[in-house]
Backbone as CSV, one residue per row, in Angstrom:
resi,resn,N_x,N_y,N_z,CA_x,CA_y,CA_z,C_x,C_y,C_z
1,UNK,-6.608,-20.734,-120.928,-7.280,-20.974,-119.674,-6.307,-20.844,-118.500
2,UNK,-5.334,-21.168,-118.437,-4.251,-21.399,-117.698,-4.007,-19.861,-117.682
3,UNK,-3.822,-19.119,-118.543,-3.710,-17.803,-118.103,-4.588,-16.595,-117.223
4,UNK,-5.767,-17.680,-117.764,-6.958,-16.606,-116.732,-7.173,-17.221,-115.361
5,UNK,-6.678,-18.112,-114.982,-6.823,-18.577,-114.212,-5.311,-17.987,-113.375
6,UNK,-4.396,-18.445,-113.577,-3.340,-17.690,-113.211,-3.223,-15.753,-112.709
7,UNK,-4.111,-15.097,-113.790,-4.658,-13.583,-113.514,-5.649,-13.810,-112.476
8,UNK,-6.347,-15.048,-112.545,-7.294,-14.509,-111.187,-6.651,-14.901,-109.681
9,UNK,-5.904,-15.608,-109.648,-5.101,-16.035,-108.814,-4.060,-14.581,-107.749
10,UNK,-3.356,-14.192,-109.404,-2.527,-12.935,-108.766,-3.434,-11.499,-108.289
11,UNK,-4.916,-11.742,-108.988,-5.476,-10.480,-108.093,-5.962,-10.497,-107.109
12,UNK,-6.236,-11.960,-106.280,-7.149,-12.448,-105.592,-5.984,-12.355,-104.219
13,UNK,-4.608,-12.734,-104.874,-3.017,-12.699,-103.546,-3.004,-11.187,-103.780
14,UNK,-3.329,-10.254,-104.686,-3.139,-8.779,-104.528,-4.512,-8.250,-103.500
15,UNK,-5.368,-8.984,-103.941,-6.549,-7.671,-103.127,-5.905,-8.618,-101.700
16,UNK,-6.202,-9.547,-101.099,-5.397,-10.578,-99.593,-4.584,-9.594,-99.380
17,UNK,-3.519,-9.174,-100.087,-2.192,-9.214,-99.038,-2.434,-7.502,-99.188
18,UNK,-2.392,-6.883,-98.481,-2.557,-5.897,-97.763,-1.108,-5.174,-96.928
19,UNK,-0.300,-3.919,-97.430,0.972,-4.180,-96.111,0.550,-3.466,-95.199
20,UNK,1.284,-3.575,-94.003,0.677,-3.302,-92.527,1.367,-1.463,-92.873
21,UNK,0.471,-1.014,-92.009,0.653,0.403,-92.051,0.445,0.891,-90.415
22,UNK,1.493,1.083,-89.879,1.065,1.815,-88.754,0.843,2.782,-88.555
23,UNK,-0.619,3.092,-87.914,-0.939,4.208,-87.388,-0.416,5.077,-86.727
24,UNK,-0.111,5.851,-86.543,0.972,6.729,-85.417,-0.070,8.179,-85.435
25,UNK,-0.121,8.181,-83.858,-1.314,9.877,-83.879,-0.430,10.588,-82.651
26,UNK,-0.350,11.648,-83.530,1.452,12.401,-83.176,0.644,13.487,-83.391
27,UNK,0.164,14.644,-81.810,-0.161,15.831,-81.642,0.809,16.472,-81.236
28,UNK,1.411,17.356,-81.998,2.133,18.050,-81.451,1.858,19.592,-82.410
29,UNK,1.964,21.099,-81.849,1.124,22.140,-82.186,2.314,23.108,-81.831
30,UNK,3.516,22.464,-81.765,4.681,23.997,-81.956,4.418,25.058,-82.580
31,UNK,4.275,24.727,-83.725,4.418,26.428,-84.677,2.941,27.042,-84.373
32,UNK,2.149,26.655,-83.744,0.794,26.674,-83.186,1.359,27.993,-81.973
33,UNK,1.810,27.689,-81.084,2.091,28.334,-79.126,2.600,29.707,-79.771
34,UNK,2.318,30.581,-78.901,2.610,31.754,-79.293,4.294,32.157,-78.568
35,UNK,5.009,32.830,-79.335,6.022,33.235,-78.982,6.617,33.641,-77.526
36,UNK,5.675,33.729,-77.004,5.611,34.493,-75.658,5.298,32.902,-75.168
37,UNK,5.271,32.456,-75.056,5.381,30.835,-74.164,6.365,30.185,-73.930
38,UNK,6.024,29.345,-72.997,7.349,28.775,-72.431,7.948,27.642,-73.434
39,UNK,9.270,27.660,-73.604,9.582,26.762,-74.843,9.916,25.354,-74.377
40,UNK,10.359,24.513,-74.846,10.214,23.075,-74.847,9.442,22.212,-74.665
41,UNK,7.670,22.210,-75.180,7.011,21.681,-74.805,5.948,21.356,-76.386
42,UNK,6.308,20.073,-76.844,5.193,19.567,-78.148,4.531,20.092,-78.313
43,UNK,3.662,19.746,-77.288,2.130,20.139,-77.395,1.440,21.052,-76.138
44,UNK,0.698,21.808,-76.480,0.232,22.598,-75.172,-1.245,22.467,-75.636
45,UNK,-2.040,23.030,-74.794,-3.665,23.393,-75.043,-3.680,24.513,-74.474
46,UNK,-3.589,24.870,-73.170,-3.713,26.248,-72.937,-2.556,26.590,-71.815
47,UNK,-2.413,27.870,-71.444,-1.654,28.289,-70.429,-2.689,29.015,-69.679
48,UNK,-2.423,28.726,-68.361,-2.604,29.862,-67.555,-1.920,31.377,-67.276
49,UNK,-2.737,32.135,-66.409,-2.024,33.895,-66.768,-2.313,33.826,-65.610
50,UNK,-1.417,33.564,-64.478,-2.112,34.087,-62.825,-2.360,35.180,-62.677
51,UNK,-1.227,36.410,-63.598,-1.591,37.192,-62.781,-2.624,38.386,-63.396
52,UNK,-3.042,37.380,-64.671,-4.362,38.688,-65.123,-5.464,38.024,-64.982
53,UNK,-5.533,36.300,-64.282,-6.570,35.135,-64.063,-7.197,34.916,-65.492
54,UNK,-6.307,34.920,-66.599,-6.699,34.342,-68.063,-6.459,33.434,-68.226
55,UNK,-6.808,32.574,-69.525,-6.249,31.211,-69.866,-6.231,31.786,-71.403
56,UNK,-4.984,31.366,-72.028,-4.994,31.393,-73.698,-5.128,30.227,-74.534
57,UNK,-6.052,29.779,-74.830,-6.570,28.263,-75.568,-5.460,28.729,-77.091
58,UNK,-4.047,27.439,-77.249,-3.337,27.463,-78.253,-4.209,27.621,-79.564
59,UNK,-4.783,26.136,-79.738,-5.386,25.571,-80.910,-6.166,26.579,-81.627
60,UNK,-6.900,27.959,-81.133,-7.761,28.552,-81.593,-7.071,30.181,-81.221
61,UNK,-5.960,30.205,-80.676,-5.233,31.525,-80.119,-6.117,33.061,-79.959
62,UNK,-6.859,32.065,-78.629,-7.554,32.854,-78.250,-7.016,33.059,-76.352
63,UNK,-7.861,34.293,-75.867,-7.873,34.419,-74.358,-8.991,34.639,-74.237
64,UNK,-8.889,33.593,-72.514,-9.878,33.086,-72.022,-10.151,33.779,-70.828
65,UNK,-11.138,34.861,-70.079,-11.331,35.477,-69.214,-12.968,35.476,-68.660
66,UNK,-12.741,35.901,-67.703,-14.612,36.249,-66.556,-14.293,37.542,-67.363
67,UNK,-15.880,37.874,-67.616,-16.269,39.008,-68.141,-17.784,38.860,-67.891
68,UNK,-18.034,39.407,-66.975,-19.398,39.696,-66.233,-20.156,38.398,-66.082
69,UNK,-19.218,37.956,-65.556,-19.349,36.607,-64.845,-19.173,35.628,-65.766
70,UNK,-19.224,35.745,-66.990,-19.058,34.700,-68.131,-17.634,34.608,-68.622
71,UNK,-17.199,33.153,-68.668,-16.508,32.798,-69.440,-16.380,33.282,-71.127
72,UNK,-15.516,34.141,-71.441,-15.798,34.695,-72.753,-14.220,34.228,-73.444
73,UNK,-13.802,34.475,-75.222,-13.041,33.899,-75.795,-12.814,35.080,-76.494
74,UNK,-11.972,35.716,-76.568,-11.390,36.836,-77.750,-9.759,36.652,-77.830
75,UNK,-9.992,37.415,-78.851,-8.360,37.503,-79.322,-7.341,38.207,-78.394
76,UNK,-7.628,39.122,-77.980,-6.855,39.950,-77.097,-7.331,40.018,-75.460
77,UNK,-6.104,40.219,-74.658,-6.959,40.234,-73.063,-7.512,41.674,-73.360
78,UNK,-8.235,41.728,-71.753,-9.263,43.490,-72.136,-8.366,44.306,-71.769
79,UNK,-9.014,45.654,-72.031,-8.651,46.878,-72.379,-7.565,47.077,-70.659
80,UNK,-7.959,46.579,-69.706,-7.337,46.593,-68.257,-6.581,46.067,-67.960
81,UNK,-5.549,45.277,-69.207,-4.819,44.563,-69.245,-4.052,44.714,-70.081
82,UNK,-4.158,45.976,-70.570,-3.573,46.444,-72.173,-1.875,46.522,-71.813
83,UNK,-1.598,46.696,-70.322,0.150,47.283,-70.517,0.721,45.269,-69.686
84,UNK,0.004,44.216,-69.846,0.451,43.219,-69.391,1.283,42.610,-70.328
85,UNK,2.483,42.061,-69.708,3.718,41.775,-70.450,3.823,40.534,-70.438
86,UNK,3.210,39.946,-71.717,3.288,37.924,-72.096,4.395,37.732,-71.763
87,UNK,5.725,38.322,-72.367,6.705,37.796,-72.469,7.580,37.392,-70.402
88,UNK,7.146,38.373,-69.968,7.898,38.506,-68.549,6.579,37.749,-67.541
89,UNK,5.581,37.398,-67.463,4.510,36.846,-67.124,4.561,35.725,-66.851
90,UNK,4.002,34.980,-65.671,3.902,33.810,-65.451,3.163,33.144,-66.331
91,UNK,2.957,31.768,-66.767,2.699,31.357,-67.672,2.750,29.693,-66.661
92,UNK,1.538,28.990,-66.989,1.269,27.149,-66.520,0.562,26.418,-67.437
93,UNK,1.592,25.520,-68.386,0.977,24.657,-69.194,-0.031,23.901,-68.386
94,UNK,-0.977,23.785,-69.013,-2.496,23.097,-69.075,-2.944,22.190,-69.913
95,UNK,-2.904,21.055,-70.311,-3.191,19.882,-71.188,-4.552,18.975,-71.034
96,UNK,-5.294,19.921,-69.784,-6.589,19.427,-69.766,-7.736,20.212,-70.735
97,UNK,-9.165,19.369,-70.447,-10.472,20.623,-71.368,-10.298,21.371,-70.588
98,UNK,-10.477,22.398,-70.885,-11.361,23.501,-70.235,-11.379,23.935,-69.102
99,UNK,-10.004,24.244,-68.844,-9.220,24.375,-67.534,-10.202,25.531,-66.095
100,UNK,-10.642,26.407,-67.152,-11.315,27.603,-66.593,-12.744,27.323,-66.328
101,UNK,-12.815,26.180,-65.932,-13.699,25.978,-65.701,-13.946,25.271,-64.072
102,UNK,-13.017,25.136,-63.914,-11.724,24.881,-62.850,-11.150,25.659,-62.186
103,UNK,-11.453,26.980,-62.410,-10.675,28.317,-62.283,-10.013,28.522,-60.969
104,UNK,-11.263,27.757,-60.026,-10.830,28.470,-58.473,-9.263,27.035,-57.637
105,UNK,-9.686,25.842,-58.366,-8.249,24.809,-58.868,-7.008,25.739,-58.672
106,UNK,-6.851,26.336,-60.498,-5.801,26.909,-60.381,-5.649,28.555,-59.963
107,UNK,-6.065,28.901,-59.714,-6.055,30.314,-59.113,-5.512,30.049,-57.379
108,UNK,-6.163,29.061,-56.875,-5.221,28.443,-55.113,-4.133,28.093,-55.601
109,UNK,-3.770,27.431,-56.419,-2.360,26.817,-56.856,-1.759,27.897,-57.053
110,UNK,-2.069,28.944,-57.623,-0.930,30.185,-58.070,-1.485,31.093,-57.599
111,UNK,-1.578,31.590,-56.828,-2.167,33.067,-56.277,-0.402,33.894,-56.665
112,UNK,-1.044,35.050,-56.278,-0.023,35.946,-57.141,1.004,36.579,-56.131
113,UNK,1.097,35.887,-54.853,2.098,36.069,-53.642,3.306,35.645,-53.874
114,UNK,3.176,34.913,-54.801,5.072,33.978,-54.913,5.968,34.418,-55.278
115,UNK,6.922,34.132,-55.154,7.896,34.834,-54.557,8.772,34.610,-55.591
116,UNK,8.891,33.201,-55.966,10.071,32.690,-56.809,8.560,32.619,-58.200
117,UNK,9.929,32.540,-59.506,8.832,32.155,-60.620,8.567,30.788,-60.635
118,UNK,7.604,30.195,-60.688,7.423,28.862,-60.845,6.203,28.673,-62.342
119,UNK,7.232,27.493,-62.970,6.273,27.122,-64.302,5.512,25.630,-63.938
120,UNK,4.377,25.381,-63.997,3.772,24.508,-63.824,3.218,23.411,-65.200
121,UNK,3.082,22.571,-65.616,2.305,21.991,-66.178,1.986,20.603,-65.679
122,UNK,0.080,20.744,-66.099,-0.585,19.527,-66.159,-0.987,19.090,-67.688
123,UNK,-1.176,17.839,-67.128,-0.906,17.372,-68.127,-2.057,15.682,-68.073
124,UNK,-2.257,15.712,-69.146,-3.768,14.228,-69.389,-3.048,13.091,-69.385
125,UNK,-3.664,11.906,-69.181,-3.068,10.933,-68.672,-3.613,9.813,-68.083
126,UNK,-3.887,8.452,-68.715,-4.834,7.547,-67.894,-6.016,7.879,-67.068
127,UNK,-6.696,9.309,-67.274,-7.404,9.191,-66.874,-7.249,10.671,-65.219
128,UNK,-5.696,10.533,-65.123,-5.727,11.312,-64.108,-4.205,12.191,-64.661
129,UNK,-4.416,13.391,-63.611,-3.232,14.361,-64.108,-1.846,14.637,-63.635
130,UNK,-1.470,14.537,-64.111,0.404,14.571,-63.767,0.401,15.867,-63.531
131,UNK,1.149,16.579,-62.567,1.411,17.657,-62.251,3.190,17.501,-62.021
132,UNK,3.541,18.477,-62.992,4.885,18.614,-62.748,5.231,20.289,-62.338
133,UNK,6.133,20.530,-61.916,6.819,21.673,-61.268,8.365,22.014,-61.310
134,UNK,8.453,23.295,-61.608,9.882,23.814,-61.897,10.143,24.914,-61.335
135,UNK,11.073,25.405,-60.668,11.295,26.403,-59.540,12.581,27.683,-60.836
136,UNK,12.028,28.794,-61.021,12.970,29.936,-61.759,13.460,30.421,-61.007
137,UNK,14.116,31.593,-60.996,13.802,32.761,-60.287,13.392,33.888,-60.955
138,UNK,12.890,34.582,-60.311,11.782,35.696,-61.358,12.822,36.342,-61.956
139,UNK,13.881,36.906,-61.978,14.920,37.695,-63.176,14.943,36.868,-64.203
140,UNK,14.624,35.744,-64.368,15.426,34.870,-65.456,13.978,34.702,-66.513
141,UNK,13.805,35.350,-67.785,13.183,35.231,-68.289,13.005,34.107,-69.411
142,UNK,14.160,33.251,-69.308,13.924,31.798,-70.095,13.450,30.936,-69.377
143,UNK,12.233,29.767,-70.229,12.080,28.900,-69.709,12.473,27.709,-69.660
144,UNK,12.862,26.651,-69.293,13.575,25.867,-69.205,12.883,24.351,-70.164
145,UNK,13.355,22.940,-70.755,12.705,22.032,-71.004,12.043,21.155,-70.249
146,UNK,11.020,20.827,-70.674,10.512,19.483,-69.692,10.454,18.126,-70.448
């Protein structure tokens, strides 16, 4: 008796004691960003393209363009864009939804007059968006960390 009683004892302190496990929710999508992006940055969602007015959504590595007035999603920019160079291209991390939806937002922010390269990212956040800013100069085709 003493023994079953003792077994019910130790399963009863086994199912109780429980060890703590912390949760940790860690997005980060490096091997995700395409080569042609600006490096030092976890996590991205999309970039902006000022100067072909695209957005490339990481998570699904797609581009995001107006195409007869619609917001459309393909793999490649269009055919009028065929000799545009990712790698030498302005490029603005975006960490909000659905940036392009927003379009005329960032299209005033970057119109395609500037002079110096500038990398931008926004970024989510309580609710409201952090905007940070970094000044290149257009010869310098690395991007810097944030």
């Amino acid at each position: 008796m003493k023994k079953l009683i003792l077994m019910a004892l130790v399963a009863s302190a086994t199912a109780i004691y429980q060890p703590a496990e912390a949760q940790i929710s860690l997005q980060i999508n490096i091997g995700a960003q395409p080569n042609w992006g600006p490096r030092g940055y976890n996590h991205v969602d999309y970039y902006y393209l000022p100067e072909v007015e695209s957005y490339y959504y990481v998570p699904t590595r797609q581009f995001i363009y107006l195409e007869r007035n619609k917001w459309v999603h393909r793999r490649s920019l269009p055919a009028r864009y065929r000799n545009y160079d990712l790698y030498g291209g302005r490029k603005i991390v975006i960490n909000q939804p659905r940036p392009y939806l927003q379009h005329h937002v960032y299209q005033a922010s970057h119109s395609r007059q500037r002079v110096k390269h500038v990398e931008y990212s926004y970024r989510k956040g309580n609710g409201k968006s952090a905007h940070h800013r970094s000044s290149k100069s257009r010869g310098n085709s690395h991007h810097g960390r944030h």
